[in-house]
C-alpha positions as CSV (number, residue, x, y, z in Angstrom):
1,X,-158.0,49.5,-139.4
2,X,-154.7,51.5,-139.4
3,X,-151.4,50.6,-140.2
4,X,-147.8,51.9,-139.5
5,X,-145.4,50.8,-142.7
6,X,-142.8,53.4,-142.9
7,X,-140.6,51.9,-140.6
8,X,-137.7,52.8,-142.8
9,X,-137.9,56.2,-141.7
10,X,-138.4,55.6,-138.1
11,X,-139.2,52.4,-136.1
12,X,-140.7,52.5,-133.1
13,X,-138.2,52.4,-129.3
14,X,-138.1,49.6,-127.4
15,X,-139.1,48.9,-124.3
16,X,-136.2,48.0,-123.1
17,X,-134.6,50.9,-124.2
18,X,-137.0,53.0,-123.2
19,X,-136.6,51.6,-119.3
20,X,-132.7,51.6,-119.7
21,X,-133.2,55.6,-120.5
22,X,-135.8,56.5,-118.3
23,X,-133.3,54.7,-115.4
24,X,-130.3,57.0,-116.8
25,X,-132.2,60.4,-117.0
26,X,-132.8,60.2,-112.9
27,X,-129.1,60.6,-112.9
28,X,-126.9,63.3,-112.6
29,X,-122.8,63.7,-114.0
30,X,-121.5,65.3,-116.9
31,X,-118.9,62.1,-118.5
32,X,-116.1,64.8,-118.3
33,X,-116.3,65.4,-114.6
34,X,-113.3,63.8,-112.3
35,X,-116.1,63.8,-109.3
36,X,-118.1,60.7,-108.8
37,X,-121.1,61.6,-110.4
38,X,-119.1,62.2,-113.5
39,X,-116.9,58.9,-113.1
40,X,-120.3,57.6,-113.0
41,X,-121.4,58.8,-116.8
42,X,-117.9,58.1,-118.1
43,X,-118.5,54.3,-117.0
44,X,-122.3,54.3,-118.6
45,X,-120.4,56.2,-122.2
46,X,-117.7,53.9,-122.3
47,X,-119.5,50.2,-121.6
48,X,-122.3,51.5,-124.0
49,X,-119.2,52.3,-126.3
50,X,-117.9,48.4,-126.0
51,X,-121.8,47.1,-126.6
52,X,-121.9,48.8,-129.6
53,X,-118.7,48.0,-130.7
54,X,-119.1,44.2,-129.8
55,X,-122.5,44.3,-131.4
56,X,-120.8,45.9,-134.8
57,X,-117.1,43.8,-135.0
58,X,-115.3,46.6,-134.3
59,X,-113.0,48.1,-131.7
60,X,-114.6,50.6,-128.7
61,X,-111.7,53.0,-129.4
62,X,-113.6,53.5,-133.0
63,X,-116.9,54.3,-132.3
64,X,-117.5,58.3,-132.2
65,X,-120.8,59.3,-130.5
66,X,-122.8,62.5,-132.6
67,X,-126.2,63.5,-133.1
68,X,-127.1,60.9,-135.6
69,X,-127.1,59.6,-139.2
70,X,-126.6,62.7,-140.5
71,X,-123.5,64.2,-138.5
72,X,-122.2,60.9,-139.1
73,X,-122.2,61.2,-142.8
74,X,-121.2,65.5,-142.8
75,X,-118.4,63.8,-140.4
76,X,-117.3,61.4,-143.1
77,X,-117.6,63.2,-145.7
78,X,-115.9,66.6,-144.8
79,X,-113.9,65.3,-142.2
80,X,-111.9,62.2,-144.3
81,X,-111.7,64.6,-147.2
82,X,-110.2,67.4,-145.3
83,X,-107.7,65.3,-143.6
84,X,-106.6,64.1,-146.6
85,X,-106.3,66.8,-148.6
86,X,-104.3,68.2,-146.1
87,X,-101.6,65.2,-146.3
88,X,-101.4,65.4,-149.5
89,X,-103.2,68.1,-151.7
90,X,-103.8,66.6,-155.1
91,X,-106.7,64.4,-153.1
92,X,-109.5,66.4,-154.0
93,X,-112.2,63.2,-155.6
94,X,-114.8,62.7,-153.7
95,X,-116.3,59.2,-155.8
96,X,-120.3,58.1,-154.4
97,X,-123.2,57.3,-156.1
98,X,-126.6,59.0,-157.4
99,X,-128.5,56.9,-155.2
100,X,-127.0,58.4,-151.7
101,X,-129.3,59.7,-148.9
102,X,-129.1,63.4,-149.0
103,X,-127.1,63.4,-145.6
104,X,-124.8,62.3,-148.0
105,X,-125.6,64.1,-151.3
106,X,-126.1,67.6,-149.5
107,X,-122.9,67.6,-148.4
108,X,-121.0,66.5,-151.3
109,X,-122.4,69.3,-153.4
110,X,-120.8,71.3,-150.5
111,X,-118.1,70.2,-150.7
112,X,-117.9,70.6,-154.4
113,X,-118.9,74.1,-154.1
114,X,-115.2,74.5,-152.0
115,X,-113.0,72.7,-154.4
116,X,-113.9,69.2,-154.4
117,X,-114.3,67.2,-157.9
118,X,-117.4,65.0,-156.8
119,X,-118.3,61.9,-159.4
120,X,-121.3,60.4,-158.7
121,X,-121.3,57.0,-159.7
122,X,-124.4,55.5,-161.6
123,X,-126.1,52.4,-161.2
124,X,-128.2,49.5,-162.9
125,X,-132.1,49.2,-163.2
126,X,-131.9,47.6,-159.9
127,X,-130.0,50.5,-158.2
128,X,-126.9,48.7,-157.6
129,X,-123.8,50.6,-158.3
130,X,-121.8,50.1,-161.5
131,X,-118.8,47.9,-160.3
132,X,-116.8,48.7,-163.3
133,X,-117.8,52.1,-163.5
134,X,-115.8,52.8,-159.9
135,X,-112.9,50.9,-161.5
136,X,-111.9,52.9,-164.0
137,X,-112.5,56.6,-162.1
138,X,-110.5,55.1,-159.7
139,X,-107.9,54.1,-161.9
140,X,-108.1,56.9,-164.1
141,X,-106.2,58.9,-161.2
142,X,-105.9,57.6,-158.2
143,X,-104.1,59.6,-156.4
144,X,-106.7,62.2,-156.4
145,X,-109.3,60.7,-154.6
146,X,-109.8,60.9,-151.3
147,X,-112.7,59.4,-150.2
148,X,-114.8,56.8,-151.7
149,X,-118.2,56.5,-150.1
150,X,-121.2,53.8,-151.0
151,X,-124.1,53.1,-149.0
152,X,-124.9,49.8,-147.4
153,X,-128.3,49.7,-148.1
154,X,-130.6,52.0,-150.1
155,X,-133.2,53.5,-147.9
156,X,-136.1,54.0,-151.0
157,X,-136.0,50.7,-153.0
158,X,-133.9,48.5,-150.4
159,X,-131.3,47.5,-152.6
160,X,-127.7,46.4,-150.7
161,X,-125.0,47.7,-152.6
162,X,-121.4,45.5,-153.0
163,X,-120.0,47.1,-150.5
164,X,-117.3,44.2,-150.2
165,X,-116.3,44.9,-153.9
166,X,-116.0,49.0,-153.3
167,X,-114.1,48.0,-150.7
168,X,-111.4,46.1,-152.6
169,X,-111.5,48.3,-155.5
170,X,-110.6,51.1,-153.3
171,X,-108.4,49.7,-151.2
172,X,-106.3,48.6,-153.2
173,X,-105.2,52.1,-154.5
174,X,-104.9,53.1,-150.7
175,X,-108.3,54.9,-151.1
176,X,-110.6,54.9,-147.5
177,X,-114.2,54.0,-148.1
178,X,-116.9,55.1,-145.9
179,X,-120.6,53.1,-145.9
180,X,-124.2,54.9,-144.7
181,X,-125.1,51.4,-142.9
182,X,-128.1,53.5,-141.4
183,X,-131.0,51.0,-143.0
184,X,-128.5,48.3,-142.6
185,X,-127.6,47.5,-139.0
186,X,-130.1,45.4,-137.6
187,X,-131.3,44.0,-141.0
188,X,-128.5,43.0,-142.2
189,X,-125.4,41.3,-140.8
190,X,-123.1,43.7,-140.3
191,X,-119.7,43.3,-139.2
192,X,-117.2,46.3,-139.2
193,X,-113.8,44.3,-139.3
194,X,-114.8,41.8,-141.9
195,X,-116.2,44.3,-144.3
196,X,-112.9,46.1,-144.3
197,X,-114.6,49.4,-144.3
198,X,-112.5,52.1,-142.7
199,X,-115.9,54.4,-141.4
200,X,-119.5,53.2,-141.3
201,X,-122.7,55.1,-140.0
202,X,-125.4,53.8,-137.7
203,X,-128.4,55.9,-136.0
204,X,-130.6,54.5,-133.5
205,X,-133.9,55.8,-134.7
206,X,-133.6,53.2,-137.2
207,X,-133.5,50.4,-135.0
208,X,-135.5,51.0,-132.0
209,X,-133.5,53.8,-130.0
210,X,-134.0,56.6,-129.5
211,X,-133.8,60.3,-132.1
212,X,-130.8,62.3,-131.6
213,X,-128.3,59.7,-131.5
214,X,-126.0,57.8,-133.7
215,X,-122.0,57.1,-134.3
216,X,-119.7,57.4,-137.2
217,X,-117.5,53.7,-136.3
218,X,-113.9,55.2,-137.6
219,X,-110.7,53.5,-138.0
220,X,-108.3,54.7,-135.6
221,X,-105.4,55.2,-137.7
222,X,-107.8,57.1,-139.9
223,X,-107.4,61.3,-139.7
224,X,-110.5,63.2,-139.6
225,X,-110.7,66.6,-139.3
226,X,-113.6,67.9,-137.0
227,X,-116.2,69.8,-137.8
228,X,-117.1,70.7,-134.3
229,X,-114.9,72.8,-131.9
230,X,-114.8,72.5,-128.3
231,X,-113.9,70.3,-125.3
232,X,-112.5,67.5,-127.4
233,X,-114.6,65.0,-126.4
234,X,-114.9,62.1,-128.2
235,X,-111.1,61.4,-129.7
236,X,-111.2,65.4,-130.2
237,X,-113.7,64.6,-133.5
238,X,-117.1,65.8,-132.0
239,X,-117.0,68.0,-129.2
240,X,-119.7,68.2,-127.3
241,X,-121.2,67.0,-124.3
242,X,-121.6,63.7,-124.4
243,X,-125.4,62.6,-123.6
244,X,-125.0,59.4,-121.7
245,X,-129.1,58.2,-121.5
246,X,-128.7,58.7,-125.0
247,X,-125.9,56.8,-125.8
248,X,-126.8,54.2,-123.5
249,X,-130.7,54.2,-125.6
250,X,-128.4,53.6,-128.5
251,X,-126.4,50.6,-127.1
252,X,-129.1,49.0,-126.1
253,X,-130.9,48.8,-129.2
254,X,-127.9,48.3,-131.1
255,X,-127.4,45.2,-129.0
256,X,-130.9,44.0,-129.1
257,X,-131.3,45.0,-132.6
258,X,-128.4,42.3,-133.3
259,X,-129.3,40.0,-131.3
260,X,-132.9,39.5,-132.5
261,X,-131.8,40.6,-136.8
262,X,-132.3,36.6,-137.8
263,X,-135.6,36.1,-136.2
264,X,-137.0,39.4,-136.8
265,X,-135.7,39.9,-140.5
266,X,-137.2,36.4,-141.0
267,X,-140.2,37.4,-140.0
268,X,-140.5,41.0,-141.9
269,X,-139.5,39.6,-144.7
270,X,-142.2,36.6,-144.8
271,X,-144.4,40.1,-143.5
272,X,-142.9,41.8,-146.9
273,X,-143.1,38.8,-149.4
274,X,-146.8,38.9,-148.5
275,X,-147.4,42.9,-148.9
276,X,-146.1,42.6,-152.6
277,X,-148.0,39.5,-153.9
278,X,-151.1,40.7,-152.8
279,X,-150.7,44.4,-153.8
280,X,-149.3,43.2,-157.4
281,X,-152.9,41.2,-156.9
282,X,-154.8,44.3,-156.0
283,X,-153.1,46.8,-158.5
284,X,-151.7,44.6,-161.3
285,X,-149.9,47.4,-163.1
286,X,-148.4,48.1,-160.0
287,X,-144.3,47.7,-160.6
288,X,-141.8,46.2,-157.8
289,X,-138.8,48.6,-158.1
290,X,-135.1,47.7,-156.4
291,X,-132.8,44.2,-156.3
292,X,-135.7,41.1,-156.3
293,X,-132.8,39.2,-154.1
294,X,-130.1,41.4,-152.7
295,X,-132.4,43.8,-150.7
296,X,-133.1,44.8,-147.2
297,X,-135.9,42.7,-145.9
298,X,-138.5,45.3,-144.5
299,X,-139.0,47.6,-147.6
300,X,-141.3,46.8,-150.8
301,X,-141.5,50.3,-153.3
302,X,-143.7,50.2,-155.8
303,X,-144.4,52.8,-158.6
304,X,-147.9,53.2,-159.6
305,X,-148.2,54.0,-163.5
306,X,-150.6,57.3,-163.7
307,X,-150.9,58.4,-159.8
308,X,-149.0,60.9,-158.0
309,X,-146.9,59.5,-154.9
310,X,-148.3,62.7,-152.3
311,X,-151.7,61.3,-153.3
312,X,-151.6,57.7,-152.8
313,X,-149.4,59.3,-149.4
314,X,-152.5,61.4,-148.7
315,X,-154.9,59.2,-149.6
316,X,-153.9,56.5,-147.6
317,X,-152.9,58.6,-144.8
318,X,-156.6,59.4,-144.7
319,X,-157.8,56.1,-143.8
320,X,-154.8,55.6,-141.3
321,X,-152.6,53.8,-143.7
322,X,-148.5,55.6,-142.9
323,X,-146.4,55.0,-145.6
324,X,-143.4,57.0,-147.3
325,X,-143.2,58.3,-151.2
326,X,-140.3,57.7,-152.9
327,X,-140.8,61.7,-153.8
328,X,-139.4,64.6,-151.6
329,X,-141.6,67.7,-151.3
330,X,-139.3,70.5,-151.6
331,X,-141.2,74.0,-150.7
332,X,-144.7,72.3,-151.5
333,X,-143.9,71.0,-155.4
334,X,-143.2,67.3,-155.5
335,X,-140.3,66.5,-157.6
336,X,-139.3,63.2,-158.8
337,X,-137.7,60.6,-156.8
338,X,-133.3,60.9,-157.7
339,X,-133.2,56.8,-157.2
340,X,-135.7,56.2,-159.5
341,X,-134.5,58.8,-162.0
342,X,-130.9,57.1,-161.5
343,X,-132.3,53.6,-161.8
344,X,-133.4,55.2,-165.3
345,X,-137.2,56.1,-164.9
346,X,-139.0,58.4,-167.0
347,X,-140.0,61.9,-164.3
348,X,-143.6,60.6,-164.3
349,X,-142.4,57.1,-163.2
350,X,-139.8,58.6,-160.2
351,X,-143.0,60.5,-158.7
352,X,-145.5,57.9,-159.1
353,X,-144.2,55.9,-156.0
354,X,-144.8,54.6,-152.5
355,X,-142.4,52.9,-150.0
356,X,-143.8,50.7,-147.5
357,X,-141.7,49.3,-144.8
358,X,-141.8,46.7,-142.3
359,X,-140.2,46.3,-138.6
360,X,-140.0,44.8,-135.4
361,X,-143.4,45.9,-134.6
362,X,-145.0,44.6,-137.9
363,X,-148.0,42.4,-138.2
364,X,-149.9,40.3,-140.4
365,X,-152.7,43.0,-140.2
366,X,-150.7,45.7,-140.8
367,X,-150.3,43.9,-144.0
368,X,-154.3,43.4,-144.1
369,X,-155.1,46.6,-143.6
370,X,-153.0,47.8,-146.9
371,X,-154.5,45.7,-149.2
372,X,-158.0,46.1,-148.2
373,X,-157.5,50.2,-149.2
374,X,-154.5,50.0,-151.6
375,X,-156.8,49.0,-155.0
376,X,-159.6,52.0,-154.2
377,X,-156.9,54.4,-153.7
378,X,-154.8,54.1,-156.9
379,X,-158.1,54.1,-158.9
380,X,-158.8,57.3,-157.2
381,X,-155.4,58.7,-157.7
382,X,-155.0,57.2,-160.9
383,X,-158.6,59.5,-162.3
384,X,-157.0,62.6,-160.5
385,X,-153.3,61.4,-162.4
386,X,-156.2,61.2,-165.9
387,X,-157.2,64.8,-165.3
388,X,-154.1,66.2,-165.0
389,X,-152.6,64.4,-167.7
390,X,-150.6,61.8,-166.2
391,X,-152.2,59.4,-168.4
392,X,-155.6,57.0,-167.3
393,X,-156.5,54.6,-164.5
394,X,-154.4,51.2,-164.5
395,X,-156.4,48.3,-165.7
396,X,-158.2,45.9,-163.1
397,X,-157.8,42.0,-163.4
């Protein structure tokens, strides 16, 4: 049996999307044209632009096309800060937390390395942020910061941050806040207006469209500097030509995504609640890690007391098992997963872990399939953990 469970880093296209693309790549038009052929893109652009932005609660006008979740957040990130800074230069904070996707963390160390004061916010055993902690840096000074920025969801351990409590925090000291809502939309309901964020990133891959395209949804009175030069396209924030079977792939999974989020988070998550009883049965030392109840309803990350996440990865890659480990492999060394070290886990802990994540395409034997390999593997990972002195085999019920 093999098994696909690491839909948090990609989840398969639609088919829908898939035909709505393969329909728009027979065509020809750039959408900056004033021929026909280019009146023709423009229409396909700006109607995807209004599905999305119906789909998310926001206004078309707001919804900047780039190359995914990661331009989105560089976009945010640089972009807000320099635009602010520039109105006023005492705003220099940049306030997030340890937990952030590295499309965020990357370029916040960036940014600190060209002036910025960066404060990375901790948060709880749980990974949800510290509430009080954001309070007082932002009332310590602020008039200093310019951006506050908290994910919607975490992408290792699922938990869903109080976004609705940054958001009042901040605002009322006239500070933006910007939310990675990449593991979000689609899982979660997720409406722009009412959440009173003022920028919010979404990527298709996530959700069933296609790579290579995603939006940073941006308040229009909001200034953002760009960080790419050219034809202005886009409200003169991301110049570039503007791929319309792309953005069209992206609208339609945005909108179907939505559409289908009760029905199919209902049924991940029942998918999900089954994963972790019986792997707690097959591994009892194996720990749950994130928020038991505000969480994401696809993703159950364990930690594995005496194993190394790359070999359970491995291992269970080997007999057609795809997961994720909560571990990034920088240059061929693992190092230890920054959530779990945040959430306050020893270095053996944060690289003993495995994500496993659910989506549309999920099944009860996906589920099946896991169990019947997850016991053998940790023992075997857990004697190679022994000899290299990670410490011995978890006990067996």
């Amino acid at each position: 049996m093999s098994a696909y469970l690491d839909h948090a880093a990609t989840t398969p296209i639609l088919p829908e999307v898939v035909a709505a693309m393969t329909d728009q790549l027979g065509r020809v038009g750039n959408a900056s044209a004033l021929h026909a052929s280019g009146r023709d893109a423009r229409r396909v652009v700006e109607e995807s632009r209004e599905r999305v932005a119906a789909a998310l609660g926001c206004r078309p006008g707001e919804v900047v096309f780039t190359s995914g979740g990661t331009e989105a957040d560089n976009l945010a990130v640089k972009g807000i800060a320099w635009a602010r800074r520039e109105q006023d230069s005492a705003r220099t904070r940049l306030l997030s937390t340890q937990v952030e996707h590295h499309a965020m963390l990357d370029p916040l160390q960036w940014s600190a390395a060209y002036g910025a004061q960066v404060e990375l916010l901790g948060v709880d055993a749980a990974c949800r942020l510290d509430v009080e902690a954001l309070r007082l840096s932002l009332e310590r000074d602020p008039g200093s910061v310019a951006l506050v920025s908290v994910m919607w969801a975490n992408n290792e351990v699922g938990t869903v941050q109080p976004v609705d409590e940054v958001v009042e925090l901040a605002h009322a000291h006239g500070v933006p806040v910007h939310t990675d809502a990449v593991q979000a939309v689609g899982q979660l309901p997720v409406d722009v207006a009412a959440s009173g964020v003022d920028a919010l990133t979404l990527t298709g891959h996530k959700l069933g469209g296609p790579y290579g395209i995603g939006a940073l949804v941006c308040r229009r009175d909001l200034p953002v500097t760009p960080l790419l030069h050219g034809g202005g396209q886009e409200r003169d924030i991301r110049s570039g030509t503007v791929d319309p079977p792309a953005v069209l792939g992206l609208a339609t999974a945005v909108e179907l995504a939505v559409a289908r989020r009760e029905e199919t988070s209902a049924r991940v998550d029942a998918l999900r609640e089954d994963l972790v009883r019986r792997v707690q049965q097959a591994v009892p030392s194996a720990v749950l890690n994130g928020d038991p109840v505000r969480r994401l309803p696809g993703i159950a990350h364990f930690s594995f007391p005496g194993c190394e996440g790359d070999s359970l990865l491995m291992l269970l890659d080997a007999r057609g098992i795809e997961c994720s480990t909560g571990s990034a492999c920088s240059a061929g060394v693992p190092q230890a997963s920054h959530v779990l070290l945040a959430m306050g886990r020893d270095d053996d802990s944060a690289r003993s872990s495995l994500r496993f994540s659910l989506g549309h395409t999920s099944t009860a034997a996906d589920v099946d399939a896991l169990v019947a390999e997850i016991g053998p593997v940790v023992e075997r990972a857990a004697r190679a953990g022994a000899l290299a002195g990670l410490g011995g085999p978890p006990e067996r019920a």
